[in-house]
C-alpha positions as CSV (number, residue, x, y, z in Angstrom):
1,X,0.0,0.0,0.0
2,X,1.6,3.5,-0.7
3,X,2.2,5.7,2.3
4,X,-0.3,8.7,2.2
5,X,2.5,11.0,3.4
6,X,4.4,10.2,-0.3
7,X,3.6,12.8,-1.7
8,X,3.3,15.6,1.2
9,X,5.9,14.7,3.3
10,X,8.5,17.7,2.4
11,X,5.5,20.4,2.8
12,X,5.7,20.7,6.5
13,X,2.1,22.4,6.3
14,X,0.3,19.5,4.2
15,X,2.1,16.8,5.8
16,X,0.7,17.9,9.1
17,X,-3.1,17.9,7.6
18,X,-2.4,14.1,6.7
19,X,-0.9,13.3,9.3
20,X,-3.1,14.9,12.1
21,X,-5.6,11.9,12.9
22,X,-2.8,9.5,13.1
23,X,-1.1,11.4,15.2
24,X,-4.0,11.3,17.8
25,X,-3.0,7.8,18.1
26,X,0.8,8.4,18.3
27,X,1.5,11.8,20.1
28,X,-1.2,11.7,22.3
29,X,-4.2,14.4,22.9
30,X,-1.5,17.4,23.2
31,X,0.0,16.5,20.0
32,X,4.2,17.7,21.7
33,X,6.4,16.0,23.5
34,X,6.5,15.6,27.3
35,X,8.5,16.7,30.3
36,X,9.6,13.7,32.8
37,X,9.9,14.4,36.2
38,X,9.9,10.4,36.3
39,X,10.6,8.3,33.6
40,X,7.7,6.3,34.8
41,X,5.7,8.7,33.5
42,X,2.1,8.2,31.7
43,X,2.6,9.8,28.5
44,X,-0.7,12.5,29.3
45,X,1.1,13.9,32.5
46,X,4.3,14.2,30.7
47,X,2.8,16.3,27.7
48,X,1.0,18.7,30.9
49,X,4.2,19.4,32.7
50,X,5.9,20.2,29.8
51,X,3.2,22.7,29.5
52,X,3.5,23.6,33.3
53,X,7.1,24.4,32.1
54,X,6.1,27.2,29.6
55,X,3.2,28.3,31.9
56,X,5.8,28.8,34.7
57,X,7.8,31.1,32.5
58,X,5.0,33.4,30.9
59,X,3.9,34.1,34.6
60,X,0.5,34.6,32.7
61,X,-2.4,36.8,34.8
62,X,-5.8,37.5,34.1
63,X,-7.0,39.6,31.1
64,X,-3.1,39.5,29.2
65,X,-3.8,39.0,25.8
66,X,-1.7,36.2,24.4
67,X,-0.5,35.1,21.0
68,X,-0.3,31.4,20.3
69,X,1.9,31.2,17.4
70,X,2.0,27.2,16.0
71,X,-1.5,26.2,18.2
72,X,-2.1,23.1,16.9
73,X,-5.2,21.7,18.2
74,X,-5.7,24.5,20.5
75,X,-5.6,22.7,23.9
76,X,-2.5,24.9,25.5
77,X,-4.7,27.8,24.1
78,X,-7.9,26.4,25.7
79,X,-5.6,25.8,29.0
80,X,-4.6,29.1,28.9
81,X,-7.8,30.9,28.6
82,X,-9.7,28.5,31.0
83,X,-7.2,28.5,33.9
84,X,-5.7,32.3,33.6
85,X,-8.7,34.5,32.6
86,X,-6.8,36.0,29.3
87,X,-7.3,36.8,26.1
88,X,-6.0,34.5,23.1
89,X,-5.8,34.3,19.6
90,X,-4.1,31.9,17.9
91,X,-2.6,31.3,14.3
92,X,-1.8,28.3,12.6
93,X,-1.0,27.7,8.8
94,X,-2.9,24.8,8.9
95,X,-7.0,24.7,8.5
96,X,-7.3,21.3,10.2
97,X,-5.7,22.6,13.3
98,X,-7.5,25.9,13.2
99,X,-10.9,23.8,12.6
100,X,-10.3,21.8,16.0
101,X,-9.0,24.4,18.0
102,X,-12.3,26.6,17.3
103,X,-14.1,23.8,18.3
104,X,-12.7,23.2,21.5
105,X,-13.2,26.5,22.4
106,X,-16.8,26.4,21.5
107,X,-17.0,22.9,23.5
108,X,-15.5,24.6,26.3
109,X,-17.5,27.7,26.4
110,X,-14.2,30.0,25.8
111,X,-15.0,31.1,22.3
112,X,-15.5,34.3,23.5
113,X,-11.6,34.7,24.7
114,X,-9.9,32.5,22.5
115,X,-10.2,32.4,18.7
116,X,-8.1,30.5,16.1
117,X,-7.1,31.3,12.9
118,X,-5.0,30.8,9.4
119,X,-1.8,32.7,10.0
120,X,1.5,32.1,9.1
121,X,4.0,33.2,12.3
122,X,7.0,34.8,10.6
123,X,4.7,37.0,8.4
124,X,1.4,38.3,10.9
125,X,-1.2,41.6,10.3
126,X,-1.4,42.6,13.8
127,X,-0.3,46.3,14.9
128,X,2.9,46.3,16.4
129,X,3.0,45.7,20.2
130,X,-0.4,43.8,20.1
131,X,-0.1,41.2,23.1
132,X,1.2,40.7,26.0
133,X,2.9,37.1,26.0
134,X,3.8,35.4,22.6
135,X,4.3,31.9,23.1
136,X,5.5,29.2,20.5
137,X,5.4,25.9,21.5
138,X,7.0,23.1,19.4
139,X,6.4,25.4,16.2
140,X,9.6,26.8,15.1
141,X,11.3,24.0,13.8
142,X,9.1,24.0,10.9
143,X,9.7,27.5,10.1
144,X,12.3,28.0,7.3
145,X,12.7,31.7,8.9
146,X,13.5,31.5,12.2
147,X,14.8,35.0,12.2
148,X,11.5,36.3,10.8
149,X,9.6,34.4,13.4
150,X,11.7,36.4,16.2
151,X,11.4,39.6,14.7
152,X,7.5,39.6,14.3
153,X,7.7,38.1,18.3
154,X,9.7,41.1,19.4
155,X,7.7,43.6,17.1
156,X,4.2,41.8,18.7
157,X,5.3,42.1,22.3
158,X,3.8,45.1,24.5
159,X,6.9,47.2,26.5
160,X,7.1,44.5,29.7
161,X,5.4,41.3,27.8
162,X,7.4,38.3,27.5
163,X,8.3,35.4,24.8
164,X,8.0,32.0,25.9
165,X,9.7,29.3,23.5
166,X,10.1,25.2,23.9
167,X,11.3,23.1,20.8
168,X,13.4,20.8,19.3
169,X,17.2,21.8,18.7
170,X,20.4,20.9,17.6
171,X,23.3,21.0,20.1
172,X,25.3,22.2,17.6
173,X,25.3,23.6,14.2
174,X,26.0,20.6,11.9
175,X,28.7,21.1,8.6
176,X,27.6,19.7,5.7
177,X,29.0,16.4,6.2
178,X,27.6,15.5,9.2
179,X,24.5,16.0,7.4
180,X,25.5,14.0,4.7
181,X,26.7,11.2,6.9
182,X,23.5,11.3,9.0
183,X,21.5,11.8,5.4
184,X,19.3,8.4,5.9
185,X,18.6,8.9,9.3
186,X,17.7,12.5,8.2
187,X,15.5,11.1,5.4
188,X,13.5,9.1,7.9
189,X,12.7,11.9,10.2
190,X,11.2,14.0,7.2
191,X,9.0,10.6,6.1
192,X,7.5,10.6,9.7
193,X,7.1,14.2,10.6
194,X,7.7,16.2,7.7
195,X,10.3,18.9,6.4
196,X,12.2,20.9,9.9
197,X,15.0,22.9,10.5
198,X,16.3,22.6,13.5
199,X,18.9,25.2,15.4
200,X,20.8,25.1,18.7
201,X,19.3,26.9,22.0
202,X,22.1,29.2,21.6
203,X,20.6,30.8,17.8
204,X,17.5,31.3,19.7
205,X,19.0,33.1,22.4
206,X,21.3,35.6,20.2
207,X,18.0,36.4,17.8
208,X,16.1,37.3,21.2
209,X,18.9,39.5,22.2
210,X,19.4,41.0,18.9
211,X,15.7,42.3,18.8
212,X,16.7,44.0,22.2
213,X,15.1,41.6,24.5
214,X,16.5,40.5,27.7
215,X,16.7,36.9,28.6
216,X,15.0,35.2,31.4
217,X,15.7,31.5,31.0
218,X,17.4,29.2,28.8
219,X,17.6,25.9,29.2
220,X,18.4,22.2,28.1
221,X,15.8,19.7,28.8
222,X,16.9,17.1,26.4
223,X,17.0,14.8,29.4
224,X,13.7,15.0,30.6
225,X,11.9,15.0,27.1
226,X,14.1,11.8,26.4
227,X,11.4,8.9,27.2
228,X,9.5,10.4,24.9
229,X,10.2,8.4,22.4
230,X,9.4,5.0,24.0
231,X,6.2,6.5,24.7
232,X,5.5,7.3,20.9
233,X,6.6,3.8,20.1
234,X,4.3,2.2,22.4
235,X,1.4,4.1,21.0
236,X,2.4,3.0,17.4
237,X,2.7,-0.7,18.7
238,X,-0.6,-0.5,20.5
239,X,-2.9,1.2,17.4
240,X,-1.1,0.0,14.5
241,X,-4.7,-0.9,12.9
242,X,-5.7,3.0,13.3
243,X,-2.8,4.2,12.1
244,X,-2.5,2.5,9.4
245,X,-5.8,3.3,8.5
246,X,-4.9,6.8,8.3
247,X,-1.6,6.8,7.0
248,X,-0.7,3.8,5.9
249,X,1.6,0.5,6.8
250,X,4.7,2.4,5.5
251,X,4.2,5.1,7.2
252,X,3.4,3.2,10.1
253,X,7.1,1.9,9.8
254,X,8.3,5.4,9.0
255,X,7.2,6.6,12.3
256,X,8.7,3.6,14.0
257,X,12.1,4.3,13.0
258,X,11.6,7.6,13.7
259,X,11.4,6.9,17.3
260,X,14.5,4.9,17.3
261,X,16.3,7.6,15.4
262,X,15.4,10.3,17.9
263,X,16.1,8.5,20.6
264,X,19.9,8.0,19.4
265,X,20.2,11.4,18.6
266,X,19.1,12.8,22.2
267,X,21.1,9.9,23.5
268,X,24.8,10.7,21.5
269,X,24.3,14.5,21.1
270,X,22.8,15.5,17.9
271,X,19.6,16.8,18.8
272,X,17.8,17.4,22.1
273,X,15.3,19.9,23.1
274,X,15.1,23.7,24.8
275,X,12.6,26.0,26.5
276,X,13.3,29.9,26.8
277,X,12.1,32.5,27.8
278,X,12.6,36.5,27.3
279,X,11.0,39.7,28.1
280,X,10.7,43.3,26.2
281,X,11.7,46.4,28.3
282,X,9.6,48.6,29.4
């Protein structure tokens, strides 16, 4: 059977539409990866406290207005609403996401304070200094213009409003070669989740200071998103039928030796993941 992710697989904004039901049964409800205070983790908690992580940093309060840039499914969005009183929007290039993010809000009464739409988050039409908190979780690795996508954060944020990041990264910045030499593990990682460009904690940190914000908090948490991983490939295992019926048995595969990839690449260096946080001057 050929893999319905063939043909979309090196548009990170089409793969994700395929991909999105399948991924129900892989990611989980949340749709990131998780924080492990244990590695006993369930898979649910681990995906909330890495969302307790970012929470912690905003130091959100009622009636902020926040921009959720990357909101998938619009559950952190929801969260944020329901348990902090603010004001939300959020954009996402993708109509499936935007779709079930407006209807969780409707199903949780919150339509009225959180709104999702099409947007595109290194190129937005809001006035300058707009919101209060920007916050861009798991979204900027499949942003060709990372750059762009701090700018229009900086230009977004109100005098005192803050900039809360978490994604994957690269420890380092890899030469050519290393790419090259890595190219079929590489190749497997855009079958299962699409195109990305990764960069290292430290790019994000030098862009933030460049637009003349100061930084909070940066930090490594490639160890405690490790069991991640295990956790995906238990989920594959266990709904292999489902999956498959979304996305095929090759895809299916894809996404298994995805897991195993990313787990050797946390485990010898390559890639990990980082949460940061910085705030504009008043």
């Amino acid at each position: 059977m050929k893999s319905k992710l063939q043909d979309d697989s090196g548009d990170s904004t089409l793969h994700y539409e395929t991909v999105l039901d399948a991924w129900d049964h892989l990611l989980g409800e949340d749709l990131h990866y998780g924080y492990f205070v244990e590695a006993s983790m369930p898979l649910a908690a681990a995906t909330d406290a890495l969302t307790d992580q970012m929470l912690l940093l905003a130091e959100l309060k009622s009636q902020l207005k926040v921009l959720d840039i990357g909101c998938g499914t619009g559950k952190a969005g929801c969260r944020i609403v329901n348990e902090y009183d603010c004001q939300l929007v959020g954009v996402s290039p993708s109509e499936s996401c935007v779709e079930r993010a407006n209807a969780l809000a409707d199903s949780k009464n919150l339509s009225g304070n959180a709104r999702f739409e099409i947007g595109d988050g290194t190129a937005l039409d809001f006035e300058d200094q707009s919101f209060d908190r920007v916050w861009v979780m798991e979204s900027s690795h499949l942003m060709d213009n990372k750059t762009a996508l701090l700018n229009e954060c900086a230009r977004l944020l109100r005098p005192g409003g803050r900039i809360v990041l978490c994604d994957v990264m690269l420890h380092f910045k890899l030469t050519l070669e290393q790419v090259i030499a890595r190219r079929d593990e590489f190749l497997i990682l855009k079958n299962a989740f699409g195109r990305a460009r990764m960069e290292t904690l430290n790019f994000y940190e030098k862009q933030l200071t460049d637009n003349n914000l100061e930084l909070e908090s940066a930090r490594n948490i490639t160890k405690e998103t490790l069991p991640t991983f295990a956790r995906w490939k238990e989920n594959a295992l266990h709904n292999r039928a489902s999956v498959e019926e979304h996305i095929g048995r090759k895809a299916w595969e894809d996404f298994i030796s995805s897991c195993d990839v990313l787990q050797e690449f946390w485990q010898h260096g390559v890639m990990g993941y980082g949460i940061i946080s910085a705030r504009k001057p008043v």
